[in-house]
C-alpha positions as CSV (number, residue, x, y, z in Angstrom):
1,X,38.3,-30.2,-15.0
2,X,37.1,-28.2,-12.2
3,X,33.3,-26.8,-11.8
4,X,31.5,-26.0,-8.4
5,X,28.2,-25.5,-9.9
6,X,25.1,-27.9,-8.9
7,X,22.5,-27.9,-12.0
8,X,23.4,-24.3,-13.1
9,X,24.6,-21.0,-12.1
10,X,21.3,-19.4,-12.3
11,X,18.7,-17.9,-14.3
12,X,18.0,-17.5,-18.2
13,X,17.7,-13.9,-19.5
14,X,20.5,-11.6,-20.9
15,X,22.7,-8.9,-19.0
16,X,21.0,-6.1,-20.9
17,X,24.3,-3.6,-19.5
18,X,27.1,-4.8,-21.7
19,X,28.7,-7.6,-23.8
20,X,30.4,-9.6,-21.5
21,X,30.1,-13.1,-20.2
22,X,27.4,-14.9,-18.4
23,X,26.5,-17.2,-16.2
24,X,23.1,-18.2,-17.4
25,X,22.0,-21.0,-15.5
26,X,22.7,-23.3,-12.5
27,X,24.9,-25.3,-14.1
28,X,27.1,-23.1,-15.4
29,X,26.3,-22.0,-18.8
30,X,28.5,-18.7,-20.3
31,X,27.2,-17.0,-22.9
32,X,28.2,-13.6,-24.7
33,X,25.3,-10.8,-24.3
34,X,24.9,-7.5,-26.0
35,X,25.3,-3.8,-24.7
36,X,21.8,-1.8,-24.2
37,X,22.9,1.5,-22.7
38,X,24.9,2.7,-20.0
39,X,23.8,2.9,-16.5
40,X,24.1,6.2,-13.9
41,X,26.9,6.6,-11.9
42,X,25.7,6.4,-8.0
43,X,27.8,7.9,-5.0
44,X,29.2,5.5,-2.4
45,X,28.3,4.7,0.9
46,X,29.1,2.7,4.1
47,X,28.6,-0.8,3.4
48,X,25.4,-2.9,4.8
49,X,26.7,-6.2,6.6
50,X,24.0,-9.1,6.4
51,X,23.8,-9.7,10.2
52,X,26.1,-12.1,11.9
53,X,28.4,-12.1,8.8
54,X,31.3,-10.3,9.9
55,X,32.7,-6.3,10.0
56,X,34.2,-5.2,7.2
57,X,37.0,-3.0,9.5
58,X,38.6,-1.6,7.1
59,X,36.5,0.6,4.4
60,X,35.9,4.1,4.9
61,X,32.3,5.5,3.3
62,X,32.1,8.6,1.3
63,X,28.3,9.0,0.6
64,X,24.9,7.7,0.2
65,X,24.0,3.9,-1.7
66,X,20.7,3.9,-3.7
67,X,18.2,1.5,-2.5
68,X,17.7,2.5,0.7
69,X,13.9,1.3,0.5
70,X,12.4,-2.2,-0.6
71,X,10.3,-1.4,-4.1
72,X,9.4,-4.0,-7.0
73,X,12.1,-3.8,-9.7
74,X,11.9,-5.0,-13.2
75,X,11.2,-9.2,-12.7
76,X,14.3,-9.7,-14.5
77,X,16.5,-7.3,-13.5
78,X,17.4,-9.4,-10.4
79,X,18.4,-12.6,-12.5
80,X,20.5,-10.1,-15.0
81,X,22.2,-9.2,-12.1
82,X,22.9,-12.1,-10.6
83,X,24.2,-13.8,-13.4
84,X,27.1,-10.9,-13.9
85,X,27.9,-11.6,-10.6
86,X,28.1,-15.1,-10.6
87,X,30.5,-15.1,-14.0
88,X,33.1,-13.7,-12.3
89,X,32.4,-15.7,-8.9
90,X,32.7,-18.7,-11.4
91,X,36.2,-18.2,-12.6
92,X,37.9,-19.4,-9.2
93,X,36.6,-22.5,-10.0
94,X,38.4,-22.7,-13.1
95,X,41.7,-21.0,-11.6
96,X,45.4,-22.5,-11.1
97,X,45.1,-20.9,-7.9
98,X,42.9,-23.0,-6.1
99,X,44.5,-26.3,-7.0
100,X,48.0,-24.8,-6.2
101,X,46.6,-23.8,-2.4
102,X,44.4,-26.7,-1.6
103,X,47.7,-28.7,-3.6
104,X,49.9,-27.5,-0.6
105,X,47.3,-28.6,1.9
106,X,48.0,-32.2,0.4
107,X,44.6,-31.7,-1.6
108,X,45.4,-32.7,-5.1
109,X,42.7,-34.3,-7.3
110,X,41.1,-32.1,-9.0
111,X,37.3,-33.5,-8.0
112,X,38.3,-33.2,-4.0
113,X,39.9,-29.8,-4.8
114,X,36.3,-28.9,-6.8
115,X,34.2,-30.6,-3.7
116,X,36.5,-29.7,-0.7
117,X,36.5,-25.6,-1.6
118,X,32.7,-26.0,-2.0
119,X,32.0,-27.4,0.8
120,X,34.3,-26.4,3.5
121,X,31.6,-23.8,4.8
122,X,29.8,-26.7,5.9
123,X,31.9,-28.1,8.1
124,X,33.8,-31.8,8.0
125,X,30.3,-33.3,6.7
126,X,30.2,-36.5,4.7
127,X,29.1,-37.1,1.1
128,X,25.0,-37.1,2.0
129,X,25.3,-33.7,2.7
130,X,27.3,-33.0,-0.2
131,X,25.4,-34.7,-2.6
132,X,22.4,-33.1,-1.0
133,X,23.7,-29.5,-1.5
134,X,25.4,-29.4,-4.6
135,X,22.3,-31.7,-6.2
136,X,23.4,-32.7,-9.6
137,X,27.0,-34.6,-8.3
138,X,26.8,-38.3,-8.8
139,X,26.5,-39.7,-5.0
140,X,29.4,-42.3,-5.8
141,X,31.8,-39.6,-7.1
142,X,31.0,-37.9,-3.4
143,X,31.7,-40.5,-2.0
144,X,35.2,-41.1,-3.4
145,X,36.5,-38.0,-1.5
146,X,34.3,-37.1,0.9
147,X,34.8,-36.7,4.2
148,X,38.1,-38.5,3.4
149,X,39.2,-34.9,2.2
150,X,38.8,-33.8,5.7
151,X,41.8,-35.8,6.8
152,X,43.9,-33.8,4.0
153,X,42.9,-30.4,5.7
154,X,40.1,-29.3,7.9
155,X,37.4,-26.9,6.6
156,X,38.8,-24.1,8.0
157,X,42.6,-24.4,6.6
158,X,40.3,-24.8,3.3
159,X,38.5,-22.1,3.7
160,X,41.6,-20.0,4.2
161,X,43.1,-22.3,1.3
162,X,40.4,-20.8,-0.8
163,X,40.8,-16.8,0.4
164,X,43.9,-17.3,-0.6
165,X,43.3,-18.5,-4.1
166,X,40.4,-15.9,-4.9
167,X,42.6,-13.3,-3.6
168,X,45.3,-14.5,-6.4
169,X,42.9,-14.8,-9.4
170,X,41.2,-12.1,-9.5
171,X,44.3,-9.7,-8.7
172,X,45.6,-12.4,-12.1
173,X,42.4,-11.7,-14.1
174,X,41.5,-8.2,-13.4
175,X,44.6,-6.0,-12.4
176,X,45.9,-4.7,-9.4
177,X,44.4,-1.0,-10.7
178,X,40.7,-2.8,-11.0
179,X,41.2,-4.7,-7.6
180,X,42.4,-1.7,-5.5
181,X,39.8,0.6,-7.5
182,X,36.8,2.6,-6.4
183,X,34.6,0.8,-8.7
184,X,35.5,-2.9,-7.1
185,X,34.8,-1.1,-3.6
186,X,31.5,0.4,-4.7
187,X,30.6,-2.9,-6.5
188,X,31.3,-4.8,-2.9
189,X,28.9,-2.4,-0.9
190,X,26.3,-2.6,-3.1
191,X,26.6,-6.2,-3.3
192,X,26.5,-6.6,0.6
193,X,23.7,-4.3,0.8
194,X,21.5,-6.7,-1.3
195,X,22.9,-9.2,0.5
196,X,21.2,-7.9,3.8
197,X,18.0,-9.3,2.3
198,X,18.4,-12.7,1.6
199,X,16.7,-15.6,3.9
200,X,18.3,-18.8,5.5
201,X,15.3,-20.8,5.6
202,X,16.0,-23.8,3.4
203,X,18.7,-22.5,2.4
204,X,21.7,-24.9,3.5
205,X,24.7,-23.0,1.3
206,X,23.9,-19.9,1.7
207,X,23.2,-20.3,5.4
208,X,26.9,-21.7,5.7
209,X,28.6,-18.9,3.8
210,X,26.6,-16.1,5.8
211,X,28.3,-17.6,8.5
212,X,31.6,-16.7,7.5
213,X,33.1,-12.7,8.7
214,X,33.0,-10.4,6.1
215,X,36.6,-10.3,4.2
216,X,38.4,-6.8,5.4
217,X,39.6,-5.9,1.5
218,X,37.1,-5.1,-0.7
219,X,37.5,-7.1,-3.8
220,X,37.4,-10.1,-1.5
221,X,34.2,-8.4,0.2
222,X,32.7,-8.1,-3.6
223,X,33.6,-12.0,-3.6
224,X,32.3,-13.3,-0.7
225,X,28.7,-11.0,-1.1
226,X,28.5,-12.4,-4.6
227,X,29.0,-16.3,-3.2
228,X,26.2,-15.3,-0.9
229,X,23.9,-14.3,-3.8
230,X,24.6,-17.2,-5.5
231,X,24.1,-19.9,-2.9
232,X,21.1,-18.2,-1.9
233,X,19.7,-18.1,-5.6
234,X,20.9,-21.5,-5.9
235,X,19.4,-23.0,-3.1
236,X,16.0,-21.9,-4.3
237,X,16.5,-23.3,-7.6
238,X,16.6,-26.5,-6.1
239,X,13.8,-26.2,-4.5
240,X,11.9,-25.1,-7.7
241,X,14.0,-28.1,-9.6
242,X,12.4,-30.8,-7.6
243,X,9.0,-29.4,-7.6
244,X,9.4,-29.6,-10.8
245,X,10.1,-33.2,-10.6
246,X,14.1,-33.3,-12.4
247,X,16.7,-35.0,-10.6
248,X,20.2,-33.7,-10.8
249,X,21.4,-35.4,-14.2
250,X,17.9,-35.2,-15.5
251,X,18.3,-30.8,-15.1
252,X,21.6,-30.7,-16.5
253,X,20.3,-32.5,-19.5
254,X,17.7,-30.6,-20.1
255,X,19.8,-27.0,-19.5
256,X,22.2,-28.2,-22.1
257,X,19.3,-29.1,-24.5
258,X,18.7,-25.0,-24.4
259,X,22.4,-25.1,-25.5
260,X,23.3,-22.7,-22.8
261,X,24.3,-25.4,-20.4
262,X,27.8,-27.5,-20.0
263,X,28.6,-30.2,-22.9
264,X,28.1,-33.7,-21.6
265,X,32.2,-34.0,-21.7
266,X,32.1,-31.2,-18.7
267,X,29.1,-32.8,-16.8
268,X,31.5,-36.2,-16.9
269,X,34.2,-34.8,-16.2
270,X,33.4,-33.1,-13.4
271,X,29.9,-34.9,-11.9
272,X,30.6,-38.0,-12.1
273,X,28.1,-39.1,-14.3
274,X,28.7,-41.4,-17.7
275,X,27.7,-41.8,-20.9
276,X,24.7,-44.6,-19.7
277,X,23.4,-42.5,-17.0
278,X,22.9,-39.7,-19.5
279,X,21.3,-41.9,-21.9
280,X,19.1,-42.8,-19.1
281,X,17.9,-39.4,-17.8
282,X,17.4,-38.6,-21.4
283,X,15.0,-41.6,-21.8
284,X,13.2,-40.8,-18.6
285,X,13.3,-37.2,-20.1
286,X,11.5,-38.5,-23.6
287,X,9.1,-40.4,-22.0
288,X,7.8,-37.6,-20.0
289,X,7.6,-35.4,-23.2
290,X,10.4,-32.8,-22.4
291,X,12.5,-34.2,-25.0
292,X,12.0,-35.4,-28.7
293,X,13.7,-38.4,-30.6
294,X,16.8,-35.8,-31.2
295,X,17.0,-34.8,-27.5
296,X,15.9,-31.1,-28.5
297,X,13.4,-29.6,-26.1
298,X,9.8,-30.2,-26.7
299,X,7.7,-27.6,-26.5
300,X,6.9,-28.4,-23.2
301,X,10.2,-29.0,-22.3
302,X,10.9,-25.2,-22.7
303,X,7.7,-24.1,-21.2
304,X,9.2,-26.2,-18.4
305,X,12.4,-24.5,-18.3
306,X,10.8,-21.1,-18.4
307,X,8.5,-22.1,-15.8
308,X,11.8,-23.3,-13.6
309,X,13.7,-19.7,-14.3
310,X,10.8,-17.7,-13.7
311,X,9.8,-19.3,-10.1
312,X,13.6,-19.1,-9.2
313,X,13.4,-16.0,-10.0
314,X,10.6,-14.9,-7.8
315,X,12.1,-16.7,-4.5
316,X,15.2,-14.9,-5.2
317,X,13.4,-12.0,-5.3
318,X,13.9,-9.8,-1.9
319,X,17.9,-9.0,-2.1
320,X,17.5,-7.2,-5.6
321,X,14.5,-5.7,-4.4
322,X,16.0,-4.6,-1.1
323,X,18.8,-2.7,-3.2
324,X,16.3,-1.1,-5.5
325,X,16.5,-0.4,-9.1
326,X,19.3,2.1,-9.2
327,X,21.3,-0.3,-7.0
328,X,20.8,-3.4,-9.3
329,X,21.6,-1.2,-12.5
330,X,24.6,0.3,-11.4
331,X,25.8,-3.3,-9.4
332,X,24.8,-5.4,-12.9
333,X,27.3,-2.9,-14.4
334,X,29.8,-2.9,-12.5
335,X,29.7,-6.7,-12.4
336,X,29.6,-7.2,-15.7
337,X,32.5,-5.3,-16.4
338,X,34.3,-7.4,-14.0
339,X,33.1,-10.4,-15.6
340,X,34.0,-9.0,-19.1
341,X,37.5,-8.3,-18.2
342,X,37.8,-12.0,-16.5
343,X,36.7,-13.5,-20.0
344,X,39.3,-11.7,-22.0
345,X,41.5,-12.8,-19.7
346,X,41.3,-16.1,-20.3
347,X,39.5,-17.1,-17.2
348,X,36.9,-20.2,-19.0
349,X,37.7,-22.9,-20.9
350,X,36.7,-22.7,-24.6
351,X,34.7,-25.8,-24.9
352,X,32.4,-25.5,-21.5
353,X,29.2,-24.5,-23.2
354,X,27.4,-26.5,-25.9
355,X,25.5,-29.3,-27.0
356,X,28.1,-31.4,-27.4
């Protein structure tokens, strides 16, 4: 099993453009949402490069890109976005094609595949950092492969390792017509151009992927913008996670109390956690009134929840507001198309999301 989530994928709330898949929290939950309406088509335009990130050489632009002005947007309509992003982001995660690359590297077990092709932006650090970053990993299950997974490769040939591999799956979930499309092109503009926006202040991941050059293709452009708004959403999260006092296990359990989140078989399987350690977090969780006898939600459990989404929400605020509304709509559908088209495909395993 192979996830590269830390407690979710970010943000509750539904992608209001289509019925596709989503990625509704930090830790990775998918769920199914319902169409509400088209969106206007937008012209095109030269893409935006968050500075230091790279030139995107290649791309030729042939008009203007909403959102040229920062205005307040819809609350949501930045978590809606994100979230059709960050299903189809997900799916490499998930893909053959990342353990066959990082396999030739002499990177094999699935966990060190999951934590090297995380991580690499970071550099060769050690399983603090790790641990640190991706917050809801059990330290010891770090520990097993990191840095000792440096040895295998360095970050760079993993990083490469991993171009390689999102270069293969989406071309395998999408189409060479999608990939090569206009749509995929404008979808990776307007994805950089939100991107412009977003802050490195406490923001480890995201600071370590904006360091990266801007890949020259565009559906690999699209990928790379839409890592950056999901480290940089995610980052925040953590933040708002320990103000709100949850440690790593104890947010997972509470996510998959919403049922939205992964089954405890997923969060073993790939966080190192077992069966006593979510007993634990659930006791810790009772006794603090966020969960009942049946490990539901308490009403204040949800408030809590709803309280975490909503102030995740408002420190991810600035790159959906730099794009503007027209921007966000049209990027949330192009996105979610994507994302639709990766689920048909095949691209999640059937049993992720649940109670258990």
């Amino acid at each position: 099993m192979q996830f590269g989530a830390r407690e979710d994928l970010k943000g509750a709330g539904d992608v209001e453009a289509l019925d596709a898949v989503e990625e509704d929290e930090q830790d990775g939950s998918l769920r199914h949402t319902h169409a509400a309406g088209r969106m206007a088509a937008m012209t095109s335009s030269p893409p935006f490069l968050p500075s230091g990130v790279g030139h995107w050489s290649t791309y030729r632009p042939v008009g203007n890109l909403p959102g040229m002005t920062t205005a307040a947007i819809d609350p949501h309509a930045g978590r809606r976005c994100h979230n059709a992003l960050n299903s189809l982001h997900a799916t490499y995660y998930f893909s053959p094609d990342l353990g066959r690359e990082l396999g030739a590297l002499g990177i094999t077990h699935p966990r060190a595949v999951n934590l090297a092709a995380r991580a690499a932006a970071l550099g060769p650090v050690g399983p603090g950092t790790v641990a640190a970053t991706f917050y809801n990993y059990k330290y010891e299950l770090v520990a097993r492969y990191v840095p000792a997974v440096w040895e295998s490769a360095a970050p760079a040939q993993v990083l490469a390792a991993r171009a390689r591999a999102v270069d293969a799956t989406l071309r395998r979930l999408l189409g060479e017509d999608t990939v090569a499309s206009e749509e995929m092109a404008q979808a990776a503009r307007l994805a950089l151009r939100a991107a412009e926006a977003c802050s490195r202040a406490a923001r480890p991941l995201y600071s370590a992927y904006a360091d990266l050059p801007v890949p020259e293709t565009p559906h690999l452009a699209y990928f790379h913008a839409t890592t950056l708004l999901r480290e940089h959403r995610g980052d925040g999260h953590l933040a708002v996670l320990m103000s709100a006092e949850l440690d790593g296990l104890e947010a997972v359990v509470t996510h998959t109390a919403t049922g939205k989140g992964m089954t405890p078989k997923w969060v073993f399987g790939s966080r190192g956690w077992k069966q006593e350690d979510w007993d634990a977090a659930c006791e810790r969780l009772r006794e603090r009134g966020l969960l009942d006898e049946s490990d539901e939600l308490t009403e204040r459990g949800a408030a809590l929840r709803a309280h975490i989404e909503a102030e995740t929400d408002r420190l991810d605020r600035a790159p959906y507001e730099h794009l503007g509304a027209e921007g966000v709509a049209r990027l949330t559908e192009l996105g979610a198309g994507f994302a639709r088209a990766a689920l048909a495909a095949g691209a999640y395993p059937a049993d992720l999301i649940g109670k258990g």
